[in-house]
C-alpha positions in Angstrom: -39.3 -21.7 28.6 -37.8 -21.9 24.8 -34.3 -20.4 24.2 -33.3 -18.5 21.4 -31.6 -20.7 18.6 -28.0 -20.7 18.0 -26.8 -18.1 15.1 -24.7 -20.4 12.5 -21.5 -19.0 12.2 -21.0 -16.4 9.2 -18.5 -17.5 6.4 -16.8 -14.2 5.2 -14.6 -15.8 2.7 -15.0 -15.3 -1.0 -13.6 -18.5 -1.9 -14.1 -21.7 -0.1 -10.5 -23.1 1.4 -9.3 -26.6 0.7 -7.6 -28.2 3.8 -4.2 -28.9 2.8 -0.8 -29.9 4.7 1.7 -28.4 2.7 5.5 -26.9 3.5 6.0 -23.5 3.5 8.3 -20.1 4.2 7.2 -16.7 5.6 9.1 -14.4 4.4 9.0 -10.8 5.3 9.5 -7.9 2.4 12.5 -8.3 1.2 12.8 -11.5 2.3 15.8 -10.9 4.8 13.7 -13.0 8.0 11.8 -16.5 6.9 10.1 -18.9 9.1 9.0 -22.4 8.5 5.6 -23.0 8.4 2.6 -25.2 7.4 -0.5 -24.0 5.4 -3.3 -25.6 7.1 -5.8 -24.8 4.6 -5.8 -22.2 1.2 -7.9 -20.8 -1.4 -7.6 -18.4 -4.1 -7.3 -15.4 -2.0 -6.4 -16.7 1.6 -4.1 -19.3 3.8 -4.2 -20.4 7.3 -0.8 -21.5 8.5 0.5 -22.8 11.6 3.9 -21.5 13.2 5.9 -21.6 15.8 6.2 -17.7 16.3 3.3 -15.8 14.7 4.3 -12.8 16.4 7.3 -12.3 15.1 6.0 -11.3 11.6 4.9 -8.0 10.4 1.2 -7.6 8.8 2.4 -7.1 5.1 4.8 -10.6 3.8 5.2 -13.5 1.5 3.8 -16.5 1.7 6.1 -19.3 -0.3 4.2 -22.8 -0.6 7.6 -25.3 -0.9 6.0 -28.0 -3.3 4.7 -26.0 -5.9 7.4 -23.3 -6.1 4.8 -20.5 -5.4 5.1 -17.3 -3.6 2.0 -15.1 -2.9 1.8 -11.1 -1.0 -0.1 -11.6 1.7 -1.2 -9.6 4.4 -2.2 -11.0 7.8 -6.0 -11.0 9.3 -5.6 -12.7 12.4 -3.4 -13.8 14.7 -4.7 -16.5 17.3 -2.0 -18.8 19.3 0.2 -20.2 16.3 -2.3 -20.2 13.6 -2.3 -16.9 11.3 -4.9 -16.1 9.0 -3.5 -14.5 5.4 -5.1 -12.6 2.7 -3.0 -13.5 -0.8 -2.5 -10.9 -3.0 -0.7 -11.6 -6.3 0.7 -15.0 -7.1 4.3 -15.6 -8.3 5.8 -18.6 -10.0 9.5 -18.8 -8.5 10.1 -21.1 -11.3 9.8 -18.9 -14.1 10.6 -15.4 -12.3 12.8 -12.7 -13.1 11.8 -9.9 -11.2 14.2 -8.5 -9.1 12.5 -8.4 -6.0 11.2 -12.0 -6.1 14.8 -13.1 -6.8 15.7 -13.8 -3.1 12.1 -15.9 -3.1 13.4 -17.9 -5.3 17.4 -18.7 -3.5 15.4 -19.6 -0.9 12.5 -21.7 -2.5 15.5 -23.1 -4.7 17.4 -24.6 -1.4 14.0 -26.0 0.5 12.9 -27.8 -2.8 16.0 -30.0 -3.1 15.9 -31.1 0.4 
């Protein structure tokens, strides 16, 4: 009696993620509600974070990485206990913007990176 192999898992990323412990915000739209959180791993076009209430978040955001002063759209793929699993849309550098919108990004990027 043989069994039937295992399947190896699929890998539906485009770009391979680099593990990574790094400070950062959620923010919602118009960046009104923030959480803290910490990207687990990231690549080009996606981030897995770790928070405390994932479900308090709706699926469209920003995702602010503290260090680096760099925001990112994102939309959520997955939700599974405090983990969430982002798709990053367009990349913003909250040290050099002036766009309107991104302006709150920025307040609050400006007040995590001096502590």
């Amino acid at each position: 009696m043989t069994s039937a192999p295992v399947p190896k898992s699929v890998e539906r990323r485009r770009a391979g993620r680099n593990r990574a412990l790094l400070a950062g915000k959620l923010a919602n739209e118009d960046a009104t509600a923030t959480i803290d959180c910490v990207i687990r791993n990231i690549s080009a076009d996606g981030a897995m974070v770790e928070t405390t209430t994932p479900h308090l978040f709706p699926s469209t955001l920003h995702l602010v990485q503290i260090k680096e002063g760099v925001a990112w759209d994102a939309t959520v793929i997955w939700r599974r206990g405090n983990r969430v699993g982002l798709s990053l849309g367009d990349r913003h550098d909250l040290r050099e913007t002036t766009q309107k919108q991104l302006r709150a990004l920025r307040a609050i990027w400006s007040q995590m990176a001096l502590r």
